[in-house]
C-alpha atoms as one frame of an Amber mdcrd trajectory, in Angstrom:
protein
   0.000   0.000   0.000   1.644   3.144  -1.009   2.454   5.970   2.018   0.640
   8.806   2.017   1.983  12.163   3.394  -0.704  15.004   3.925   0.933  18.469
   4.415  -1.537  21.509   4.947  -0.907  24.774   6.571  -0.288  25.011  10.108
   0.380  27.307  12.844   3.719  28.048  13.959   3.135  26.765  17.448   2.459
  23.304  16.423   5.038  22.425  13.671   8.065  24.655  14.613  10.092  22.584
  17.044  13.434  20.049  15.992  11.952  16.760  16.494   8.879  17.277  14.948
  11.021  18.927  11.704  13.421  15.896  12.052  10.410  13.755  11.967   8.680
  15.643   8.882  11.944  14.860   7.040  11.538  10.857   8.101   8.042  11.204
   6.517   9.300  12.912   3.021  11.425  10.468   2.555   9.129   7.464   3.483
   6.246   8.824   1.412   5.159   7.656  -2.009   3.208  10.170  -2.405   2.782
  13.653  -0.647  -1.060  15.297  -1.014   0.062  19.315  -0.440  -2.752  21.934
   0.320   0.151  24.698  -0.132  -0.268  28.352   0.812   2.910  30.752   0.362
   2.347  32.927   3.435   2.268  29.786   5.781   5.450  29.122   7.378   5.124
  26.040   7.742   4.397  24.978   4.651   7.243  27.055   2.917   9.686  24.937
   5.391   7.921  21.975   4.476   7.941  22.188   0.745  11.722  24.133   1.171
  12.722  20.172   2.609  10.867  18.531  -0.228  12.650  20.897  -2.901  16.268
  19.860  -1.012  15.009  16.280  -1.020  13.551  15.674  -4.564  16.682  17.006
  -5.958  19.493  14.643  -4.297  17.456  11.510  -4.607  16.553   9.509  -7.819
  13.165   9.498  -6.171  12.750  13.469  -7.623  11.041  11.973 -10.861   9.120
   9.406  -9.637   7.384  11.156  -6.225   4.037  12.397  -6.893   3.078  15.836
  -5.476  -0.610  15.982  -5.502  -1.912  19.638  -5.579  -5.065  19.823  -2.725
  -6.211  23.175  -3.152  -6.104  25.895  -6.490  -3.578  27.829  -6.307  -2.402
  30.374  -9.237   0.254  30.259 -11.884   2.098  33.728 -11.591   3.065  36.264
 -14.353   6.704  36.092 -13.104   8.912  34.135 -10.128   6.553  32.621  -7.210
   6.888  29.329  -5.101   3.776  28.872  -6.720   5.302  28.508  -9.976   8.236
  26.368  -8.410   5.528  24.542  -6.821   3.890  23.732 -10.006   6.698  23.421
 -11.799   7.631  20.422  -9.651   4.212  18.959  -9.376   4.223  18.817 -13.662
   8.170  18.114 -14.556   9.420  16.454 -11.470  13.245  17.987 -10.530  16.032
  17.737 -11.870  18.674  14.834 -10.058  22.321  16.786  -8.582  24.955  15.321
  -8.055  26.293  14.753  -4.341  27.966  17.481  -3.233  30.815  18.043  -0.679
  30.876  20.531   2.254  33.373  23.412   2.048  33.997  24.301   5.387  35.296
  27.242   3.966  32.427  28.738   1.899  29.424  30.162   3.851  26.119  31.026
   2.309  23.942  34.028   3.788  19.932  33.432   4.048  18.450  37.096   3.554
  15.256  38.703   2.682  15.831  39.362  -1.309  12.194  40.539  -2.907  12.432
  42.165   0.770  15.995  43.293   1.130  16.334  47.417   0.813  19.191  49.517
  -0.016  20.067  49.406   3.768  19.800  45.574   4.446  21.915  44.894   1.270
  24.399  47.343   2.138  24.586  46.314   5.782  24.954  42.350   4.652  27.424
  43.323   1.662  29.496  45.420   3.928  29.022  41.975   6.714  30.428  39.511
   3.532  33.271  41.725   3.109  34.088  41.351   6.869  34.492  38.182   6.907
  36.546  37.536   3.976  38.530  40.583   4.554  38.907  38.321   8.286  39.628
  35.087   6.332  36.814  33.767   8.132  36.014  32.224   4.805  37.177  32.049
   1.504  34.011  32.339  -0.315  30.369  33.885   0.688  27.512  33.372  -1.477
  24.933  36.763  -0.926  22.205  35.826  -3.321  20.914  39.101  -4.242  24.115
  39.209  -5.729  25.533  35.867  -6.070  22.326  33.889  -7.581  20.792  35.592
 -10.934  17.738  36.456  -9.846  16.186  36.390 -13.695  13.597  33.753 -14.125
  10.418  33.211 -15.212   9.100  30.427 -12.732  11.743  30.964  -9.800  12.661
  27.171 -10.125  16.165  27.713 -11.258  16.545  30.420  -9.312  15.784  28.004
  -5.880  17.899  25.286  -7.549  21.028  27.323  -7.452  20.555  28.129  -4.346
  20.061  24.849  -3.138  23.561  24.253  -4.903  25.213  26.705  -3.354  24.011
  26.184  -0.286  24.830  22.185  -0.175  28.584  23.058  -0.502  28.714  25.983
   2.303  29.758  24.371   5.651  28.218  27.604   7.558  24.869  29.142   6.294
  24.941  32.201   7.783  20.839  33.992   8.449  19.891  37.191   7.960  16.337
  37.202  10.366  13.787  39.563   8.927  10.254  38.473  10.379   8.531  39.278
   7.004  10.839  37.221   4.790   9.343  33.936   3.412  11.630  33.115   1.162
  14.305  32.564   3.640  11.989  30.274   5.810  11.746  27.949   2.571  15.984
  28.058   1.787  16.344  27.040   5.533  13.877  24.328   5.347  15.849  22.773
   2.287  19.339  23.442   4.514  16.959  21.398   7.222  16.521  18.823   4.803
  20.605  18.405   3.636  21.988  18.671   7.565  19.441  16.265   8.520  19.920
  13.391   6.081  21.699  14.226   2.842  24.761  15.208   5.030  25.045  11.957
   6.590  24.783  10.399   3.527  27.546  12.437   1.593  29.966  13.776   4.311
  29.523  13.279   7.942  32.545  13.986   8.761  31.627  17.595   8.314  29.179
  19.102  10.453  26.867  22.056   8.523  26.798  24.803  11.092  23.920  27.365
  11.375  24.261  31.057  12.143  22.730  33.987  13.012  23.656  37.177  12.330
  21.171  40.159  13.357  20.815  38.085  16.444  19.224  41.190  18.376  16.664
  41.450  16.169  15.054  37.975  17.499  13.321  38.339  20.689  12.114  34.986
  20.639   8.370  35.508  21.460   7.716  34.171  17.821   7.571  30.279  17.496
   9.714  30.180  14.449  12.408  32.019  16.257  12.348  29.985  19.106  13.012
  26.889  16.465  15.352  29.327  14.683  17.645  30.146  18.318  17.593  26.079
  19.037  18.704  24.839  15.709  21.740  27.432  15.595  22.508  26.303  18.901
  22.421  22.270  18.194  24.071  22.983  14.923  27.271  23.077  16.749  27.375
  19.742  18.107  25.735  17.434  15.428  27.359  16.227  12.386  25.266  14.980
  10.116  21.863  13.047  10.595  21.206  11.868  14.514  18.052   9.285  13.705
């Protein structure tokens, strides 16, 4: 009988906590098929579908999945998750290759449709820090490191996930309105929670914050947000 994963909106207080992430990510990959009542502004289920984008694309198991669509939602003139959604649901994804963590490369996680002159400015001048530091070699900023011209959003959130893969520190930029960067953490959820295990777990994928201050944890995503930086430190790889 094939496994059947239902994932619907829900509120922040009841899906935002470690285990019950680490146990959505048990469930992706032990479904056949995943019914998806998807609505952009939920939180949860941009993390959720952020996990299934990181998952479909490291396993052969990205063509042959089924994502079955439970509510309507609305092609886009233009780059939307509903688009990538879509995009997925009709053409599957594409299979990468394993990657390898460079312990030496960081990615940042900021707002992008979001950022303003004075977020990119603060974050560009923050890159420059730390490779003017030697902190690391390479930093990926996507506003300015990802081309942000396309006309789904689907390769767009591929080379992300690329990028991100190989960066042994993803590095966040918390802005409470920023959904985008709730979906790139859930696929970095995904890869430090099983693909790293699988492909080097030797290397631990470590999770920072770096407007800290700006959190003041009364917000059930930030909570989740404070804990994982904090265990990111001390797990390598996948601990189920």
């Amino acid at each position: 009988m094939a496994k059947i994963l239902d994932i619907r909106p829900e509120e922040e207080k009841d899906f935002f906590t470690i285990e019950k992430c680490k146990k959505r990510v048990e469930d992706i990959i032990e479904a056949d098929e995943i019914n998806m009542e998807f609505d952009e502004k939920n939180k949860a289920c941009l993390f959720n579908f952020g996990m299934i984008f990181g998952y479909m694309h490291y396993t052969d198991a990205g063509g042959k999945k089924r994502i079955n669509l439970q509510n309507k939602i609305a092609k886009t003139v233009g780059k939307s998750f509903s688009n990538v959604l879509w995009d997925m649901v009709e053409n599957g994804a594409e299979n990468l290759n394993p990657y390898a963590i460079d312990e030496k490369k960081a990615f940042i996680i900021s707002p992008v449709r979001n950022a303003d002159d004075e977020i990119a400015r603060y974050i560009r001048n923050y890159k420059e820090r730390l490779l003017r530091k030697n902190i690391y070699e390479k930093v990926h900023f996507p506003l300015d490191d990802t081309n942000q011209k396309d006309e789904t959003g689907t390769r767009i959130c591929r080379d992300n996930l690329k990028a991100e893969s190989t960066s042994g520190t993803i590095e966040v930029f918390y802005r409470r309105d920023s959904f985008g960067s709730i979906f790139d953490l859930g696929m970095d959820f995904m890869l430090k929670y099983h693909f790293d295990r699988i492909f080097c777990p030797e290397k631990p994928r470590n999770i920072k914050i770096i407007n800290r201050q700006c959190l003041d944890d009364c917000y059930n995503y930030e909570k989740f947000l404070v804990n994982l930086t904090s265990e990111s430190s001390r797990v390598k790889g996948a601990d189920f």
